[in-house]
DODO-186606 format. One record per residue (C-alpha): residue number from 1; residue in three letters; z, x, y. Coordinates in nm, 4 decimals, decimal comma. Layout:
REM residues N
+-----+---------+----------+----------+----------+
| num | residuo |       up |     east |    north |
+-----+---------+----------+----------+----------+
| NUM |     ALA |        Z |        X |        Y |
...
+-----+---------+----------+----------+----------+
This chain:
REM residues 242
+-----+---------+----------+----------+----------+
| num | residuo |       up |     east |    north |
+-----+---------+----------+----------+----------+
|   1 |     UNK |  -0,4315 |  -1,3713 |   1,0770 |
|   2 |     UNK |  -0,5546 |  -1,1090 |   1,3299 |
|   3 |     UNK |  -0,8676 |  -0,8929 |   1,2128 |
|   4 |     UNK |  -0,6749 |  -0,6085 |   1,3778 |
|   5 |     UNK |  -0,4125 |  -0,6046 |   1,1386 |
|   6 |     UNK |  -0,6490 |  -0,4902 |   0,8729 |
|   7 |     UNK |  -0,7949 |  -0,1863 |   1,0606 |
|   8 |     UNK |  -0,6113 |   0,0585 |   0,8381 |
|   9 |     UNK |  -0,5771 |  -0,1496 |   0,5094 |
|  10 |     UNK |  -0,9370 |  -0,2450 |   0,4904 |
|  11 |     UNK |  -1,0239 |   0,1826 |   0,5488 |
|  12 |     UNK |  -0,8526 |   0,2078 |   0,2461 |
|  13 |     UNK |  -0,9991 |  -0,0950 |   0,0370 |
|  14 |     UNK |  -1,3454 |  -0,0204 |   0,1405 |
|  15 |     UNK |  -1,3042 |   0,3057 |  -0,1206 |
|  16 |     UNK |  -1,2576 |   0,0507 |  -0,3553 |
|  17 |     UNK |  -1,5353 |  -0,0144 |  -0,6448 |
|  18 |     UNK |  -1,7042 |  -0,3360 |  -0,5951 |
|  19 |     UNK |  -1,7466 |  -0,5404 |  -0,9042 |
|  20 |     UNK |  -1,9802 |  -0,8241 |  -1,0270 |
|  21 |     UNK |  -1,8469 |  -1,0551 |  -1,3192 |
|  22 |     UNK |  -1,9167 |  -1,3928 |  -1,4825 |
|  23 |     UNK |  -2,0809 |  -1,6988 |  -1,2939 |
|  24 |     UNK |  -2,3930 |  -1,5070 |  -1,0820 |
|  25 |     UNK |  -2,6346 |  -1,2996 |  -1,2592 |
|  26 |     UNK |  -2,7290 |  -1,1299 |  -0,9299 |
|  27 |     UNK |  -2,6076 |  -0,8071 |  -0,9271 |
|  28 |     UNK |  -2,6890 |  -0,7729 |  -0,5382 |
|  29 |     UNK |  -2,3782 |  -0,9807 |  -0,5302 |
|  30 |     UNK |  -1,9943 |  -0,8061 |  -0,5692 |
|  31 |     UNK |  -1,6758 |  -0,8522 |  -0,4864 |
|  32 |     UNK |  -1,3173 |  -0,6911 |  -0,5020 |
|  33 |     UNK |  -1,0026 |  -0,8363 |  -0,4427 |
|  34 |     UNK |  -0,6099 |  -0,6525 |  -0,3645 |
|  35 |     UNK |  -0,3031 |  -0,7928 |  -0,4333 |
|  36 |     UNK |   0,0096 |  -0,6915 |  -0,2375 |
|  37 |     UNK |   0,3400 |  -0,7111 |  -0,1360 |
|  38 |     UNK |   0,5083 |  -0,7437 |   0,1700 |
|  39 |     UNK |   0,8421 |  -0,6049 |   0,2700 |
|  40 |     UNK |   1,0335 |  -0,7177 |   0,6097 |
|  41 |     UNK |   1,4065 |  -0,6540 |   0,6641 |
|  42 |     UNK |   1,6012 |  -0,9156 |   0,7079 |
|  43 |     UNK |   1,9209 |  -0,8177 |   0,9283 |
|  44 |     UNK |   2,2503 |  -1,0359 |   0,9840 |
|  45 |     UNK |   2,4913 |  -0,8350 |   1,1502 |
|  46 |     UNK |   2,5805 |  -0,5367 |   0,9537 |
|  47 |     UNK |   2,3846 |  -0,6416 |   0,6677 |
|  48 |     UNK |   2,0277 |  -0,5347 |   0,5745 |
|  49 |     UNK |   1,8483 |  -0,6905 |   0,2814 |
|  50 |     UNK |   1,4373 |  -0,7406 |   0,2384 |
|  51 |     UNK |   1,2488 |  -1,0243 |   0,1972 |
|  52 |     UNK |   0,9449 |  -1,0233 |   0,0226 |
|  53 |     UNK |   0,6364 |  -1,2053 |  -0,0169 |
|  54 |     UNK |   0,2692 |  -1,1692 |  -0,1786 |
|  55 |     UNK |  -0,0955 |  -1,0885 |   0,0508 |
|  56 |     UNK |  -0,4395 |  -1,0739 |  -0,0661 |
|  57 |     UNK |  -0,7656 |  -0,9527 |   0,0368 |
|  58 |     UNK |  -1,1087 |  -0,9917 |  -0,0576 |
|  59 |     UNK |  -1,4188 |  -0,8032 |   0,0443 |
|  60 |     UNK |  -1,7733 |  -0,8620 |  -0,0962 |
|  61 |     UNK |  -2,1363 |  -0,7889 |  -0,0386 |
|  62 |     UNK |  -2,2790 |  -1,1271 |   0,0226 |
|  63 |     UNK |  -2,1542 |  -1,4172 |   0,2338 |
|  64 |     UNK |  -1,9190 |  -1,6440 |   0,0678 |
|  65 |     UNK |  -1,7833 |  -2,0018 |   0,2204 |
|  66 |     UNK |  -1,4279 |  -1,9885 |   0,0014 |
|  67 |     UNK |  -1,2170 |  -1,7641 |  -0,1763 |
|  68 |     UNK |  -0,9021 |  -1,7971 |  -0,3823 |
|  69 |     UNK |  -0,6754 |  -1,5918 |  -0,5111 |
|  70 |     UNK |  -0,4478 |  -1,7577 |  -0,8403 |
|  71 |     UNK |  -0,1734 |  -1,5755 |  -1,1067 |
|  72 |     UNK |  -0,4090 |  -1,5598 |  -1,4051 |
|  73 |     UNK |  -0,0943 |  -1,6697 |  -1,6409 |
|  74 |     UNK |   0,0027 |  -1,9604 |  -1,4107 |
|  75 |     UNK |  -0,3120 |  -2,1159 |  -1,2648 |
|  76 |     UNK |  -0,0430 |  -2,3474 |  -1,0223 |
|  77 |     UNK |   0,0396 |  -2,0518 |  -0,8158 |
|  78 |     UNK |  -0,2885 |  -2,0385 |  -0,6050 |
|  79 |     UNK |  -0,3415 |  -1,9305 |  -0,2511 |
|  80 |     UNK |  -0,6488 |  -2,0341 |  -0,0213 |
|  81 |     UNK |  -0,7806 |  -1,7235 |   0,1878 |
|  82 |     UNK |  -0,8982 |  -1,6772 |   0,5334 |
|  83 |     UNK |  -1,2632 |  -1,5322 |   0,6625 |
|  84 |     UNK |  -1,1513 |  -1,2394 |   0,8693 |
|  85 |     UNK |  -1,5155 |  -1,2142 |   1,0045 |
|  86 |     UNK |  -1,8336 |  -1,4161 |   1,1198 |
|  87 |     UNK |  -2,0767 |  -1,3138 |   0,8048 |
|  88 |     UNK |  -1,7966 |  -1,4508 |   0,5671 |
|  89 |     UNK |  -1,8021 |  -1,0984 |   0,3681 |
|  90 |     UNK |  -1,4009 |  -1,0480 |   0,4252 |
|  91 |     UNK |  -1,1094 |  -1,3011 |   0,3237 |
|  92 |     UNK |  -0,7116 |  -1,2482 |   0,3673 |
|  93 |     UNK |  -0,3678 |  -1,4378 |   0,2601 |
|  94 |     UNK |  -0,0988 |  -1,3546 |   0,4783 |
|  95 |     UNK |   0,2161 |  -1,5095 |   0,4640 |
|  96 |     UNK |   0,3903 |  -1,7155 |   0,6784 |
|  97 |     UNK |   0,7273 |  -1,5604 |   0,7635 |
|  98 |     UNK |   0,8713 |  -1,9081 |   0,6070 |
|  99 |     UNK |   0,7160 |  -1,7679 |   0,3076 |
| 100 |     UNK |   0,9399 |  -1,4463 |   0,2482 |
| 101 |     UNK |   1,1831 |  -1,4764 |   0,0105 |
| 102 |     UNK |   1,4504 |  -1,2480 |  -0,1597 |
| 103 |     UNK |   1,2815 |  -1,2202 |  -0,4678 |
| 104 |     UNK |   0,9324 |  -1,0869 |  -0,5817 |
| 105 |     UNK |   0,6513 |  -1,2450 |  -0,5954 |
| 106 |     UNK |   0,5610 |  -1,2713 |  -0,9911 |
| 107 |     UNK |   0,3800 |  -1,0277 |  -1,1332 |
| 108 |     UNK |   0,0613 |  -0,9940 |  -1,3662 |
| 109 |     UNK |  -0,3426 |  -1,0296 |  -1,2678 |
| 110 |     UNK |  -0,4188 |  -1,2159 |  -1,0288 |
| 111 |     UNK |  -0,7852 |  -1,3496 |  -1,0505 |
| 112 |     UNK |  -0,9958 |  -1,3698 |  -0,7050 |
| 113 |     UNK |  -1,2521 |  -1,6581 |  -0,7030 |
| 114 |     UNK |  -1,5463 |  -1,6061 |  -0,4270 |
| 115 |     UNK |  -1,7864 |  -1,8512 |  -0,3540 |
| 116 |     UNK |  -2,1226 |  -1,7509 |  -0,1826 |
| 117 |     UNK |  -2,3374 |  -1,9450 |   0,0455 |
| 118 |     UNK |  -2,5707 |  -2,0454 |  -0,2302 |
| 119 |     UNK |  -2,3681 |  -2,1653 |  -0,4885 |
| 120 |     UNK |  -2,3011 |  -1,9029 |  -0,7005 |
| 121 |     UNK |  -1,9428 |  -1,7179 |  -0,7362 |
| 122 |     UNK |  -1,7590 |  -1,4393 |  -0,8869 |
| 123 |     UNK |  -1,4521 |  -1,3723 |  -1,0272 |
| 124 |     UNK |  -1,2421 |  -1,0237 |  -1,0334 |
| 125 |     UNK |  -0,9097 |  -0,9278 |  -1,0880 |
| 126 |     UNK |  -0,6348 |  -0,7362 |  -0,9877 |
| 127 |     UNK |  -0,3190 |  -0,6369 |  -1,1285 |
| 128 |     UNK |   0,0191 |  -0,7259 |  -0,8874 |
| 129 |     UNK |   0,3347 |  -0,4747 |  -1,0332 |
| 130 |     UNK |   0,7206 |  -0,4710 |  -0,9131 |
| 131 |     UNK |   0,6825 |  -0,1807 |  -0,7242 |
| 132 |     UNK |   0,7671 |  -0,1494 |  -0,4024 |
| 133 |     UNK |   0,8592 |   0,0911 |  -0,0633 |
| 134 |     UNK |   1,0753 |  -0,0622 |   0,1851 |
| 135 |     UNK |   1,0173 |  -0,0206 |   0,5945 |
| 136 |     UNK |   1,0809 |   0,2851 |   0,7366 |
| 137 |     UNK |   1,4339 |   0,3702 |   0,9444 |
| 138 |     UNK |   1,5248 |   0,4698 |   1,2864 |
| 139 |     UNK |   1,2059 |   0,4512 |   1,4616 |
| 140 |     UNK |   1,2294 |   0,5886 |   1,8130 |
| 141 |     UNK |   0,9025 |   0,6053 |   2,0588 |
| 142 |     UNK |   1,0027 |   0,8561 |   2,3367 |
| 143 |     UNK |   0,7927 |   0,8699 |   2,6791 |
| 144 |     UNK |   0,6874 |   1,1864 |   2,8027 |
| 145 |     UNK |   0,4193 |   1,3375 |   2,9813 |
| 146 |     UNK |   0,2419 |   0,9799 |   3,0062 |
| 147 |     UNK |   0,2425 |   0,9804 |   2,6389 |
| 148 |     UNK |   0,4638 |   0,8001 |   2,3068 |
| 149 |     UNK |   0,6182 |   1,0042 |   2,1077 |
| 150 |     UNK |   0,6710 |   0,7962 |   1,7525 |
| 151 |     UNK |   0,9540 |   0,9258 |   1,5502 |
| 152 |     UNK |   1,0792 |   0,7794 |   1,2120 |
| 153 |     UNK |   1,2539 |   0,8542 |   0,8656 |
| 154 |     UNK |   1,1229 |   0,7342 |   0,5183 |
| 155 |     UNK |   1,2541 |   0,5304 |   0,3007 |
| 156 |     UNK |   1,4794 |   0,7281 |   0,0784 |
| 157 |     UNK |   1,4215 |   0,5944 |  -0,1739 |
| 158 |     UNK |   1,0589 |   0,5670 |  -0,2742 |
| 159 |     UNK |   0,8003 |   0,7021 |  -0,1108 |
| 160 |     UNK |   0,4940 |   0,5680 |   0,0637 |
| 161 |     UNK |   0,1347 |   0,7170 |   0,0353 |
| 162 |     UNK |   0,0571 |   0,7028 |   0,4096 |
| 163 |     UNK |   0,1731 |   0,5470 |   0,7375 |
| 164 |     UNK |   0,0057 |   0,3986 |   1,0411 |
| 165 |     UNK |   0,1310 |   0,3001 |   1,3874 |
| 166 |     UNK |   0,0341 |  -0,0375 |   1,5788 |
| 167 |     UNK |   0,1168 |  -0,2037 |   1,8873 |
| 168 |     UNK |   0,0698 |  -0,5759 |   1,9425 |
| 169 |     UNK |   0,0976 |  -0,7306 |   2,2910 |
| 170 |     UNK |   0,3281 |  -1,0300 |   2,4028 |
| 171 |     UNK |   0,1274 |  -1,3292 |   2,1968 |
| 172 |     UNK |   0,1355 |  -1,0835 |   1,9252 |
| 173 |     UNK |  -0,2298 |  -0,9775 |   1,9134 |
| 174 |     UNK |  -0,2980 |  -0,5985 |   1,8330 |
| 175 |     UNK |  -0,4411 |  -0,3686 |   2,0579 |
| 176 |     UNK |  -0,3413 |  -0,0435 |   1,9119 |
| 177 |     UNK |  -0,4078 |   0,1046 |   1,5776 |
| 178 |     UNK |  -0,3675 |   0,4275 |   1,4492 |
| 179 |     UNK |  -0,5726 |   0,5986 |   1,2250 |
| 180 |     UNK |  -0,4560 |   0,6686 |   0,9041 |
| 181 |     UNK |  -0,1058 |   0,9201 |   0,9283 |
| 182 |     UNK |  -0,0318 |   1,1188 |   0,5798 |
| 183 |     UNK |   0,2992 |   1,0761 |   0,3501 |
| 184 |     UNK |   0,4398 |   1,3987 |   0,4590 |
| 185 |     UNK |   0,3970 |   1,3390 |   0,8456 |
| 186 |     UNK |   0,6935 |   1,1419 |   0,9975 |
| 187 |     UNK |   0,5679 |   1,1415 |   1,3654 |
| 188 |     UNK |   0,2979 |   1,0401 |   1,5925 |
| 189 |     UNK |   0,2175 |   1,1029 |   1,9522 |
| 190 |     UNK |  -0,0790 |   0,8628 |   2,1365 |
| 191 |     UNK |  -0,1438 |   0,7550 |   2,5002 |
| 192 |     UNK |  -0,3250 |   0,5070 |   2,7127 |
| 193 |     UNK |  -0,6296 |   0,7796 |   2,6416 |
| 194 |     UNK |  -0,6476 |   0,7840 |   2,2655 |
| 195 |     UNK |  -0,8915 |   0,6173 |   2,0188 |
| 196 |     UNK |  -0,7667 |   0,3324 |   1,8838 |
| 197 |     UNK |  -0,6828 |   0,0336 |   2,1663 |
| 198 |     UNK |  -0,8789 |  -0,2725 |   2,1308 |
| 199 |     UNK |  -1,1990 |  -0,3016 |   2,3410 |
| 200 |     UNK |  -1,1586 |  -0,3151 |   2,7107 |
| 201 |     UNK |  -0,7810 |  -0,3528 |   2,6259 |
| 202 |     UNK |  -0,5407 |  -0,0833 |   2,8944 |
| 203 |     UNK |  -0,1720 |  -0,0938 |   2,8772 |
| 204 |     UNK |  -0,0007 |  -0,2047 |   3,1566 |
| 205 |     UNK |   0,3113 |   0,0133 |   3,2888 |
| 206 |     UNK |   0,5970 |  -0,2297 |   3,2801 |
| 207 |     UNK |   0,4448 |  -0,4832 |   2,9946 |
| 208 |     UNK |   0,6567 |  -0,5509 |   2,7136 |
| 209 |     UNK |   0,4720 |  -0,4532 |   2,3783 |
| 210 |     UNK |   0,5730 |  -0,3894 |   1,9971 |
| 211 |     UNK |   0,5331 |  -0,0892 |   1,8010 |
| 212 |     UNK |   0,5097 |  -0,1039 |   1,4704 |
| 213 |     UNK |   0,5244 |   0,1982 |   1,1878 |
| 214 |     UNK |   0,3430 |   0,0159 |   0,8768 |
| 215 |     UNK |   0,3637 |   0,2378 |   0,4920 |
| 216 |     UNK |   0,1315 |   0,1835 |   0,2496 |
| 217 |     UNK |   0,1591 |   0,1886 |  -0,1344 |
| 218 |     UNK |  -0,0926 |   0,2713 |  -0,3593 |
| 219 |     UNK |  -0,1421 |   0,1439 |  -0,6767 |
| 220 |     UNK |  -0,1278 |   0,4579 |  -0,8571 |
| 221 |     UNK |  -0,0379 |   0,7308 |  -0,5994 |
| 222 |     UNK |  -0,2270 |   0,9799 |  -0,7610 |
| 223 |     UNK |  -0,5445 |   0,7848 |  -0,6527 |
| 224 |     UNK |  -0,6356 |   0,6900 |  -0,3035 |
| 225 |     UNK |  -0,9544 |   0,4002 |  -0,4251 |
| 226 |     UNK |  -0,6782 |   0,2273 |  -0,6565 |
| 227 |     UNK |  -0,6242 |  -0,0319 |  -0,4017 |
| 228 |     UNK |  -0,2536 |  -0,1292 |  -0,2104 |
| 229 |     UNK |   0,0332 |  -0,1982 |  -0,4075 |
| 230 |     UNK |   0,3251 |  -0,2351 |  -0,1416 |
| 231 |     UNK |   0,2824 |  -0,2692 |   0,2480 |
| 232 |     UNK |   0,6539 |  -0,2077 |   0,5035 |
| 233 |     UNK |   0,6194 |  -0,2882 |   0,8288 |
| 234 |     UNK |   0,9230 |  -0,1425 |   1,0909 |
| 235 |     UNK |   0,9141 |  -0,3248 |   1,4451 |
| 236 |     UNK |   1,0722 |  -0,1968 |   1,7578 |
| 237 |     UNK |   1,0359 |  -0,3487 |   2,1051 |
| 238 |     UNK |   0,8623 |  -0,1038 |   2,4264 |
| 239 |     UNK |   0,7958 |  -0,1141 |   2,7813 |
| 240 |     UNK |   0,5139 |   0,0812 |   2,8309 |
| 241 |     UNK |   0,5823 |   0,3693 |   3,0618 |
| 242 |     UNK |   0,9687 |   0,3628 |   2,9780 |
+-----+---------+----------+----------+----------+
């Protein structure tokens, strides 16, 4: 998994409250954890369905060696996450794209287990529902004026709480992130100028890159520190300067 790819979800999960519970009676010590769902489209000729499959991320205030993520009812369903960064304070499950599937992953809590450099760990929880926002439709980046003009239409049937663009290069490793684009705006223009490209990274005229529109699902919409709910990701192939 590519630290990258959580520029825009971890902006959001940072706004989360941190929480200290059971095995450490430090309370320098806190965790939270976010349990998701992906959504890809799966096309076969004329035929669109989605495939689906769980994520999870932890963030906490001291350094951890291992964290977990299991469904609360069903101890058997466990995943092992990933350190996303050298002081061990951010973990990640991604799925393989082996692991999508056509149904749901099952919902309920699902308890995060973090254990810190000296032994102790914590346990917190988080709540996976059914609901979900599928990728947006007819993307379209249009060149002009040494700039991309991003273009897409929402999901019409349920509706995201905020988009982002991305653009990964040809071993799939992102160099381009948006910041944060609101629910109500369906377009975005950057360049080889604007904040956001990975250090020291330029784009190359004639280099094949993706573009990707990602939306975002709260848990509760109403409240933008209730962690993610749904994530939609919407590819579409570029050569930059075309």
């Amino acid at each position: 998994m590519k630290k990258g790819k959580l520029i825009v979800l971890l902006s959001l999960f940072a706004g989360m409250a941190l929480t200290s519970c059971l095995s450490s009676s430090d309370t320098t010590k806190q965790i939270s954890g976010d349990a998701s769902i992906e959504i890809k489209a799966n096309v076969v000729g004329q035929t669109t369905t989605y495939l689906y499959a769980p994520t999870f991320y932890v963030q906490s205030t001291f350094a951890a060696t291992k964290a977990i993520a299991y469904l609360k009812n069903d101890p058997s369903v466990s995943y092992n996450l990933t350190t996303l960064n050298a002081g061990g304070t951010l973990w990640s499950y991604v799925p393989a794209s082996t692991e999508y599937k056509e149904t749901k992953p099952t919902e309920g809590d699902y308890i995060f287990k973090v254990k810190f450099t000296d032994g102790d760990s914590l346990l917190t929880t988080d709540l996976l529902s059914s609901s979900i926002i599928y990728p947006v439709t007819s993307v379209t980046a249009t060149w002009a004026n040494a700039s991309y003009k991003v273009d897409w239409v929402k999901d019409g049937s349920h509706t995201a709480s905020l988009y982002a663009v991305r653009v990964y290069d040809s071993s799939n490793r992102m160099v381009f992130a948006s910041p944060q684009i609101s629910s109500t705006t369906f377009t975005y223009t950057f360049s080889a100028n604007t904040s956001g490209w990975a250090t020291a990274f330029y784009p190359t005229s004639g280099s094949q890159y993706t573009l990707e529109v990602t939306s975002y699902q709260y848990d509760d919409p109403s409240d933008t520190s209730s962690g993610i709910q749904a994530i939609a990701r919407e590819l579409l192939p570029i050569t930059w300067g075309q």
